[in-house]
LUMGU-486316 format. One line per field, with one value per residue (C-alpha): x, z, y; residue number from 1. Coordinates in nm, 4 decimals. Each point is the difference from the previous one (the first is absolute). Example, Ala and Ser with C-alpha at 12.3 -4.5 7.8 and 13.67 -1.06 7.14 Angstrom:
2
x [1.2300, 0.1370]
z [0.7800, -0.0660]
y [-0.4500, 0.3440]
pos [1, 2]
This chain:
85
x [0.0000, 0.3073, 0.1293, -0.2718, -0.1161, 0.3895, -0.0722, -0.3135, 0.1041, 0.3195, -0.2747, -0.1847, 0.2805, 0.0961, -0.3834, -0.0002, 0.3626, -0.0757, -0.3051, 0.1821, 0.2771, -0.2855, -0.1363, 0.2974, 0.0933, -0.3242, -0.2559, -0.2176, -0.3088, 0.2358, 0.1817, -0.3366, -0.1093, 0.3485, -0.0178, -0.3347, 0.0093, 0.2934, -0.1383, -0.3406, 0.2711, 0.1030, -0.3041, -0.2155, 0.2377, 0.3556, -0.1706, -0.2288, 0.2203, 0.2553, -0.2734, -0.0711, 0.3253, 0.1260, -0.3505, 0.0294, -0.0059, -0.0826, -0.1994, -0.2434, -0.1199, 0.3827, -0.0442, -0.3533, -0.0518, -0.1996, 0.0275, 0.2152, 0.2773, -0.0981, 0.0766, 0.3800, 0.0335, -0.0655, 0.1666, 0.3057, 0.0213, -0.0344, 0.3179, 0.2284, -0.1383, 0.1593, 0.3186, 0.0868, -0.0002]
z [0.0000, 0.0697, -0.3510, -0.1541, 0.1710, -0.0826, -0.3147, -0.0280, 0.1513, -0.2974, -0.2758, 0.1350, 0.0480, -0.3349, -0.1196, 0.1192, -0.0957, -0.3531, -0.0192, 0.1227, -0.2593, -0.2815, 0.1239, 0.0509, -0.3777, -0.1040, -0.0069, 0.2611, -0.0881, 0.0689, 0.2598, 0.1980, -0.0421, 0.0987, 0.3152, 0.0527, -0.0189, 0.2115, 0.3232, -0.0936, 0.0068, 0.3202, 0.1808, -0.0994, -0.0168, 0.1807, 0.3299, 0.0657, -0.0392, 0.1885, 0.2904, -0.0160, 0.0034, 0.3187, 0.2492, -0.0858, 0.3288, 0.2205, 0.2723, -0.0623, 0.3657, 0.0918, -0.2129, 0.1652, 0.2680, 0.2635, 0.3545, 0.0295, -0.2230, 0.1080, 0.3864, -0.1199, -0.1376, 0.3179, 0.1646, -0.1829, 0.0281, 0.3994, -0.0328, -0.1784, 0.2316, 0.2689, -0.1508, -0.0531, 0.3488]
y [0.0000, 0.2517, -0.0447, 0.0242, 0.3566, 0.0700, -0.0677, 0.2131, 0.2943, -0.0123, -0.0030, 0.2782, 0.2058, -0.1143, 0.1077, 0.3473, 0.0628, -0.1132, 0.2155, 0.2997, -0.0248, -0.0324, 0.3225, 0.1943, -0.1367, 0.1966, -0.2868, 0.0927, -0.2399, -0.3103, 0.1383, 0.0389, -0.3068, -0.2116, 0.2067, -0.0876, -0.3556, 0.0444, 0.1282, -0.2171, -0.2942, 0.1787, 0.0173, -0.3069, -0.2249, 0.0622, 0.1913, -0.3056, -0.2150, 0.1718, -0.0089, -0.3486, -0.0947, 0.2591, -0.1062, -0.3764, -0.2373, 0.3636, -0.0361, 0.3341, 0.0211, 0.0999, 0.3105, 0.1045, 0.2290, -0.2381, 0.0534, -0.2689, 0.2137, 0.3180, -0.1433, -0.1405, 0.3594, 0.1623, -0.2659, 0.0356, 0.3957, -0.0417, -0.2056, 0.2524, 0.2481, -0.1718, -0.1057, 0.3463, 0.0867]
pos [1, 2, 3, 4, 5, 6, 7, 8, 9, 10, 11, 12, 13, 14, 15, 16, 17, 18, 19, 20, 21, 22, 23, 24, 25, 26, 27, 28, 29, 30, 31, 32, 33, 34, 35, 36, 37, 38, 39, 40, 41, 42, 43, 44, 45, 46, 47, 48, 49, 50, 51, 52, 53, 54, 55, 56, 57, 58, 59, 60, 61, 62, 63, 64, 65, 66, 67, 68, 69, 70, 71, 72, 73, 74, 75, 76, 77, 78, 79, 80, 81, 82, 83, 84, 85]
């Protein structure tokens, strides 16, 4: 899965580079529409994937704010507290 999202994010670099040479060399029309498929590469395809990829095997409830968390918060903030004196 990590080569292939390497590999994705090359070609749509590679995409919107292309498109910007063909409208600095004049061709606008072109240009606009290697850029575009680009960043719709970009966005429909590389950032979900990226996603899936990065929260895989997570456990979502460790990224929630439930009282549990929001008690080892406090919890943890009362310990600095008295560390530093």
């Amino acid at each position: 899965m990590k080569y292939v999202i390497r590999i994705l994010f090359i070609a749509v670099v590679a995409l919107v580079a292309i498109g910007y040479y063909h409208k600095n060399s004049g061709d606008h029309l072109t240009g606009d529409k290697w850029v575009g498929l680009g960043i719709l590469g970009a966005s429909f395809i590389l950032m979900p994937l990226f996603i899936y990829h990065r929260w895989k095997d997570k456990k979502v409830k460790d990224y929630m704010l439930t009282e549990e968390n929001l008690q080892k918060m406090r919890n943890h903030g009362e310990e600095e507290k008295t560390d530093k004196n």
